[in-house]
C-alpha positions in Angstrom: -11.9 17.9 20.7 -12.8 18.7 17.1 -13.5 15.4 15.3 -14.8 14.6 11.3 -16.5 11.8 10.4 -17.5 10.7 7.1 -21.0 8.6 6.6 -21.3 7.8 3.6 -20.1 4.6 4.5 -21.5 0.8 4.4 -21.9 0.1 8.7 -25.2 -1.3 7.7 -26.3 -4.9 5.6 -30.0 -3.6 5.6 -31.3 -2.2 2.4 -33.9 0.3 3.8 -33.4 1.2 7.4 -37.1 1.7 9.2 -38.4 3.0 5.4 -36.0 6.0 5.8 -35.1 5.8 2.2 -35.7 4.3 -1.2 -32.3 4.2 -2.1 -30.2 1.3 -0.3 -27.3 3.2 0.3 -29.2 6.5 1.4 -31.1 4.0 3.9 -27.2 2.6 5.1 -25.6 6.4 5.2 -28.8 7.3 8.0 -28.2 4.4 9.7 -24.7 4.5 10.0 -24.6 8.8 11.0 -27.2 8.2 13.6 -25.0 4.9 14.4 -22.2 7.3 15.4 -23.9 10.2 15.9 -25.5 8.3 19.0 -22.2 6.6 20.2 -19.2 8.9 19.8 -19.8 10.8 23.0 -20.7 14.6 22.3 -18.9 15.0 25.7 -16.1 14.7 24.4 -15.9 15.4 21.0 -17.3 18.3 18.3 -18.6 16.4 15.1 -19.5 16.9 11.6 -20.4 14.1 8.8 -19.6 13.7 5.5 -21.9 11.9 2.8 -18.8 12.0 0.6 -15.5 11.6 0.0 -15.4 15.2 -1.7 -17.6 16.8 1.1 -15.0 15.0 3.5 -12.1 16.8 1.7 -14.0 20.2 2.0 -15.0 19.7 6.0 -11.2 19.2 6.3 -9.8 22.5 4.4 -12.5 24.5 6.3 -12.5 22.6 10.1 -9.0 21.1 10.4 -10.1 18.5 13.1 -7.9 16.8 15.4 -9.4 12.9 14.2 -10.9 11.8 11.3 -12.6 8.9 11.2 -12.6 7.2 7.5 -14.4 5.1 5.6 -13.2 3.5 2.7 -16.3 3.0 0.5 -17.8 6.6 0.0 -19.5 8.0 -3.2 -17.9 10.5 -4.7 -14.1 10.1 -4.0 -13.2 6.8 -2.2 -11.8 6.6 1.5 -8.3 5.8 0.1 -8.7 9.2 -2.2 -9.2 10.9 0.6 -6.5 9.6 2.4 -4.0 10.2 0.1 -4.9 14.2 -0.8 -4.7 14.4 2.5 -1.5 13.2 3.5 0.3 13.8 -0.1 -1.1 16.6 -1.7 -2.1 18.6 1.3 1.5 17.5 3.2 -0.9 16.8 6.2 1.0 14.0 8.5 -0.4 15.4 11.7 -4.1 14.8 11.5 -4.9 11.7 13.3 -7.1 9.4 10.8 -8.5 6.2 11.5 -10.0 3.6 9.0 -13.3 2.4 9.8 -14.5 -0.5 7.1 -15.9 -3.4 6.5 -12.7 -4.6 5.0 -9.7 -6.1 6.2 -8.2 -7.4 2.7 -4.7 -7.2 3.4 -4.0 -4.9 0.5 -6.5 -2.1 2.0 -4.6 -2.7 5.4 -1.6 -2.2 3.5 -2.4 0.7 1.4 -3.7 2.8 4.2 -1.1 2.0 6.6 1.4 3.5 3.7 -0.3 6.6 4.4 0.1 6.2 7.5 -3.1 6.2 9.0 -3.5 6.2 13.0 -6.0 3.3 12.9 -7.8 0.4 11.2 -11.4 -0.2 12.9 -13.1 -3.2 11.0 -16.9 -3.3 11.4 -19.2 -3.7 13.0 -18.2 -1.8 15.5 -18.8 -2.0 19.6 -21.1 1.0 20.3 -20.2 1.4 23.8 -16.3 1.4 23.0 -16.1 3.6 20.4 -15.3 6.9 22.0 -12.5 5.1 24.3 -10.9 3.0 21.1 -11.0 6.7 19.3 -9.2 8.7 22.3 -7.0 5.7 22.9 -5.9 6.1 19.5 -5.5 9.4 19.3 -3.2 9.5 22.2 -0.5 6.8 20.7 -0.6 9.4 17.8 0.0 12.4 20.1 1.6 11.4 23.2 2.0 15.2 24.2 -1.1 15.2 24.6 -1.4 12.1 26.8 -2.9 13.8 29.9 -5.5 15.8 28.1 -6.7 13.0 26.7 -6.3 10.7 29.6 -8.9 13.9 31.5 -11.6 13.5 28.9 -11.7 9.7 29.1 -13.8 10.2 32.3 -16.3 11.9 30.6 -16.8 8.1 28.9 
């Protein structure tokens, strides 16, 4: 299962991560690749990360994954940029995307759900559920595809 993710997100409160970087947010984007790098099961899905919201855009033209999982705070373009150029300006309703943030303001809730995303995951995140909340997502949004996705589940 093909699967994009972009990084460039918050996940992390810690300025430096293990003196990976001298820029904060540098520091947070590591942590937070390697965060799901190590937990979304390789099993099961294909990845690639995006550092921003206009590197996300361009992973998406070229890869067309099946899930996206979004943050809302990138550099760049923001998550709900993203969002939108993908579901108005590229007509793309089939894409299965899924908020990740550190938000849950009602009015980001609301905006995305307009766009009608798949998904709103508010951090932190459980590790060891990750892969099963993204497959069980992914099958409400595709229930033709139920069993497939029911099969890879054991690979969790």
């Amino acid at each position: 299962m093909m699967f994009a993710l972009t990084s460039g997100d918050h996940y992390s409160t810690c300025g430096r991560c293990h003196g990976q970087s001298e820029n904060p947010d540098r520091g947070r984007q590591q942590f937070s690749r390697k965060f799901y790098d190590n937990y979304i099961s390789d099993k099961v899905f294909d990845k690639r990360f995006a550092e921003n919201g206009r590197q996300a855009l361009d992973i998406y033209a070229e890869w067309r994954p099946d899930i996206i999982l979004l943050d809302l705070m990138m550099p760049v373009m923001s998550g709900q940029e993203v969002l939108q150029q993908i579901r108005e300006a590229r007509k793309d309703l089939a894409t299965t995307i899924i908020i990740s943030s550190l938000s849950s303001h009602k009015d980001d809730v609301t905006i995305c759900a307009h766009y009608g995303v798949q998904g709103y995951l508010v951090k932190p995140l459980n590790p060891k559920e990750i892969s099963r909340i993204l497959l069980q997502l992914y099958k409400q949004a595709n229930p033709r595809k139920a069993a497939d996705i029911v099969a890879l589940m054991q690979y969790l």
